[in-house]
N, C-alpha and C positions, 0 to 999 in steps of 0.2 A: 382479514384474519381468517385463517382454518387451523386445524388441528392435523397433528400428525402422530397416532396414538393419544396421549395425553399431553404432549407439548405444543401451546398454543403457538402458532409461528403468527407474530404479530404485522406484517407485511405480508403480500402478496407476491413477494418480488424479489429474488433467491438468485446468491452467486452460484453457478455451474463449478463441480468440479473441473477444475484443467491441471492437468501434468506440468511440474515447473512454475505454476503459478497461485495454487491455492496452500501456499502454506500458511503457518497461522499469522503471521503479520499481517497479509492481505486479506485472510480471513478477517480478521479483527477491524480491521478498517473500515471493510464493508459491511460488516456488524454495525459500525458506531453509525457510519453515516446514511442506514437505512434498511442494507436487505435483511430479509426475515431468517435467511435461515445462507448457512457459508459452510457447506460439503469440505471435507480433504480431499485432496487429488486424492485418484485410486489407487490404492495399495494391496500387493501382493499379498493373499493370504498365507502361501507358503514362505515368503519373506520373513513373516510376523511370527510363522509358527516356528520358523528357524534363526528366529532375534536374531536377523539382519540388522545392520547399522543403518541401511537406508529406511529401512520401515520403523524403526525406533524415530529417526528424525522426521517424517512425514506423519508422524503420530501424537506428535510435541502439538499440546491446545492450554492455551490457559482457562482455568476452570471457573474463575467469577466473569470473563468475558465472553468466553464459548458456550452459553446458553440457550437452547441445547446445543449438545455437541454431537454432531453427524460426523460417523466416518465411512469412507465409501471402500469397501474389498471388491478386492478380483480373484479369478481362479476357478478352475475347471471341475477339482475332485470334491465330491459333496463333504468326506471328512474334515481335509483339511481347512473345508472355508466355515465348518462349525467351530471347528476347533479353534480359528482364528478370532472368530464372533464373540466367543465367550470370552479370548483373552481381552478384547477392546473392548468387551463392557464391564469388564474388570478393572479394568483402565480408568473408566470413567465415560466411554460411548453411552450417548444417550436414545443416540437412533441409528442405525445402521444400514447402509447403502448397499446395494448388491449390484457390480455392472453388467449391465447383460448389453449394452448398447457400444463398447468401443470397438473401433473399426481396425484398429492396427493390427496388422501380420502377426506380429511376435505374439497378440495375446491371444488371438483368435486360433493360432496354429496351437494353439494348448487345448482348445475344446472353450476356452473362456469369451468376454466380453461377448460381443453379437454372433459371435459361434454358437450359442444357447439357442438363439434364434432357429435356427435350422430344425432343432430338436425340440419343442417345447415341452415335452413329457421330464426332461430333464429340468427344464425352469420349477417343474410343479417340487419334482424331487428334492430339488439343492433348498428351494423355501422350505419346505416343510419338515427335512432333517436340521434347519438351521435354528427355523422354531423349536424343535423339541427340545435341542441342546440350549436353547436362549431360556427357556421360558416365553412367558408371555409381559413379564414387564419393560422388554427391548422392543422398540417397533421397527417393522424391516420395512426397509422402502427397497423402488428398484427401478433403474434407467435401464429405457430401452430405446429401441429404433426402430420405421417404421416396418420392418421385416431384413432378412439376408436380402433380398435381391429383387429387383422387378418382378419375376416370377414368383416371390415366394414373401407377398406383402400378407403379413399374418398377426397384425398388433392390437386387432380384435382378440384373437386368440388367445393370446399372450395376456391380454391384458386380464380377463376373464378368469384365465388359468389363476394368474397372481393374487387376484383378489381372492378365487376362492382355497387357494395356499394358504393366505390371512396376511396378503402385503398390504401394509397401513396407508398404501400412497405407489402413484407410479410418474415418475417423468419420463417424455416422452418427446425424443431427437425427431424432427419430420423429414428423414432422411432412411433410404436402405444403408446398409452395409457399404452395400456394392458403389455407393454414390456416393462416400467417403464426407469430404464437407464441398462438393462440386454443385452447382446446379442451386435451387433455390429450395429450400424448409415448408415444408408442404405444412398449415395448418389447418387442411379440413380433416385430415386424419385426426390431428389433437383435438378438433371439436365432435367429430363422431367415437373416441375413445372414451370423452367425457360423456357420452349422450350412454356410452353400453355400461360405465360400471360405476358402480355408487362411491365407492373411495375415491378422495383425492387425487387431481390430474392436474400435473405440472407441464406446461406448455416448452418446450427449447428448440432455439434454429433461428440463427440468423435476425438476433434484437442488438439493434447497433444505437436506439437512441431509446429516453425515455415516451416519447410518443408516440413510437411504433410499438412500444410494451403495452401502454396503457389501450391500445389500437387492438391488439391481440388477444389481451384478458378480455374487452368487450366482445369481439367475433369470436370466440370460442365458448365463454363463459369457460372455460378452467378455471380450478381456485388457484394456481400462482402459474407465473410465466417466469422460468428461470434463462437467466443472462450469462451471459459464458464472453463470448469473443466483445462482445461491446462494452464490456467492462476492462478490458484490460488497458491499460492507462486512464480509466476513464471509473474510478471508483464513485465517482460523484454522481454517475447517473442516478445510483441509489437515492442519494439527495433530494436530487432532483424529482423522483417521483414518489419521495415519501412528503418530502419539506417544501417543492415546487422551489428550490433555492438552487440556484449555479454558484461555485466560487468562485472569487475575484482570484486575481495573481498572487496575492499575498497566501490568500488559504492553499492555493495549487503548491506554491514554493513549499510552502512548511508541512504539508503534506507528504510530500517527497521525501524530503531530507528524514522527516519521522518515519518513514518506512525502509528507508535504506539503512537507518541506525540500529531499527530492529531486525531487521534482515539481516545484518551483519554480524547480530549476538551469535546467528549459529549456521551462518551460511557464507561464503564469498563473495566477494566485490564484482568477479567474474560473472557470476551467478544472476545479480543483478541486471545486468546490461541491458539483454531484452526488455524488462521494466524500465530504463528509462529511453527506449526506442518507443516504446508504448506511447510513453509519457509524452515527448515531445512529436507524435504523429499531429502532423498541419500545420504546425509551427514554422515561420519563417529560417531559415539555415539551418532544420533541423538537420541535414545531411550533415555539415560540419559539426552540430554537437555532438553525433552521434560518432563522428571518428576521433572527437576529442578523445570522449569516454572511454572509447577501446584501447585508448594509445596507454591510459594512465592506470594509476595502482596503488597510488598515494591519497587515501582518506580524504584528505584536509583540502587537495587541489582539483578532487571531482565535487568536490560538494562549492568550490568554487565558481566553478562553472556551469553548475544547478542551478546556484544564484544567480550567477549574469544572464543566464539564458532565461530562466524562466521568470524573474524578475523584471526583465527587458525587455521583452517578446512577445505577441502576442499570436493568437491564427489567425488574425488579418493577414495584413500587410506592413512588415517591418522589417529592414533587411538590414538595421544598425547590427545583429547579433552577429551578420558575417565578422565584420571588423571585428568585434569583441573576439570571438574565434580563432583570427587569426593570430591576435596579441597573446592567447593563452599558449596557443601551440608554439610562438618561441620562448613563451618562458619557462615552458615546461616540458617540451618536445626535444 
């Protein structure tokens, strides 16, 4: 357990935001079955400040389950991303995320995500106008990376900077910019980050299983290690290193089907997909459930062959699911 501001986050062990994949269903999930603490994918603050429909839907939390509720902004101009802060702690944000660590072109060529990096006089700026507009009852947290580029590794710096801004909490990608998600997550950076500043330091990069996390929190000492890519079809690792429990097939099945029902209250079927590519990664004929899935569009007949496949299947070795496969694709193909 550590603190982040004044909300106790009761686990160690935190879903990463990811784009297309932290909306609040799988938030909620990974709440029930253990992580401490389940970020929104990152949201435009100029989106928000110009109630966009996409930032209205990426903002959607339910409030007796999302305790607290963390949401992560993006964007370059120090106005706009106060101006954003205050609207989502109106909303009901209870801590708020700042990205200074995404690598992608589109956001970086705005001056945002790990563009920040470059400049850090401008990291100290955007915190500390966001503080003033916030108050002091909102805590601001902030993901970063380990610098722009080989040449220009500065997450000491940064980190320093942030804390003395009054950032409540830092995560910390052990990757440059420049090195996108190539190459392997450097975690002596994350234990010398932890060793320069006395606020909270969240470990991320490359946690695919729950004993390589529990591996991580001990060689760093950080207070939480957040999970990002190893989570996705794999909501259970939370379980597993809260509860030390794995599901059987039955929990996996009904698992599924309850996240696609709620995913479906305000999102597409389409939308889905890659979640249950996720889902059935190692699975015997996944390749044919997986072109099922895309063929269909009919509710009733994807959730059919949820069932048979994950019902029936296991990541051993069991190749009955082919058969089954190709019976559905002529009754429905």
């Amino acid at each position: 357990m550590f603190f982040i501001g004044k909300h106790l986050i009761k686990t160690r062990f935190l879903l990463a935001p990811m784009a297309g994949v932290s909306e609040m269903p799988f938030r909620i999930i990974a709440g029930e079955l253990g992580a401490g603490l389940a970020t929104t994918e990152l949201i435009s603050a100029k989106g928000i400040c110009q109630n966009s429909e996409r930032a209205r839907k990426y903002l959607r939390f339910n409030k007796e389950k999302e305790i607290p509720y963390s949401v992560q902004l993006f964007g370059g101009e120090e106005k706009v991303m106060a101006e954003a802060a205050v609207y989502v702690a109106k909303l009901g944000a209870n801590i708020i995320d700042i990205n200074f660590g995404c690598p992608v072109k589109k956001v970086t060529k705005t001056g945002a995500g790990s563009a920040f990096l470059k400049t850090p006089i401008r990291i100290f700026n955007l915190i500390k106008t966001i503080k003033s507009a916030l108050g002091n009852e909102i805590p601001i947290t902030a993901k970063i990376r380990s610098g722009w580029d080989a040449d220009q590794i500065n997450f000491l710096e940064v980190g320093k900077i942030l804390e003395d801004a009054g950032c409540e909490a830092i995560a910390i990608h052990g990757r440059t910019r420049a090195q996108g998600y190539v190459g392997l997550s450097d975690w002596g950076i994350i234990k010398k980050l932890k060793d320069c500043v006395k606020i909270p330091v969240i470990g991320n990069g490359d946690i695919i299983s729950a004993d390589q996390a529990n591996v991580r929190l001990l060689e760093t000492n950080c207070d939480a290690v957040m999970i990002g890519r190893g989570a996705l079809g794999n909501p259970w690792i939370f379980q597993e290193l809260k509860y030390k429990k794995k599901p059987n097939q039955k929990e996996i099945y009904d698992l599924i089907i309850r996240h696609l029902d709620e995913h479906l209250e305000y999102n597409s079927i389409k939308s889905f997909r890659n979640h249950l590519i996720w889902y059935s990664k190692g699975y015997t004929g996944n390749a044919q459930f997986r072109s099922l899935v895309a063929e269909l569009t009919e509710i009733n007949h994807i959730k059919e062959i949820i069932g048979n496949f994950f019902l029936n299947t296991v990541k051993e070795n069991n190749s009955s699911i082919v058969t089954h496969c190709i019976d559905y694709r002529q009754a429905f193909g």
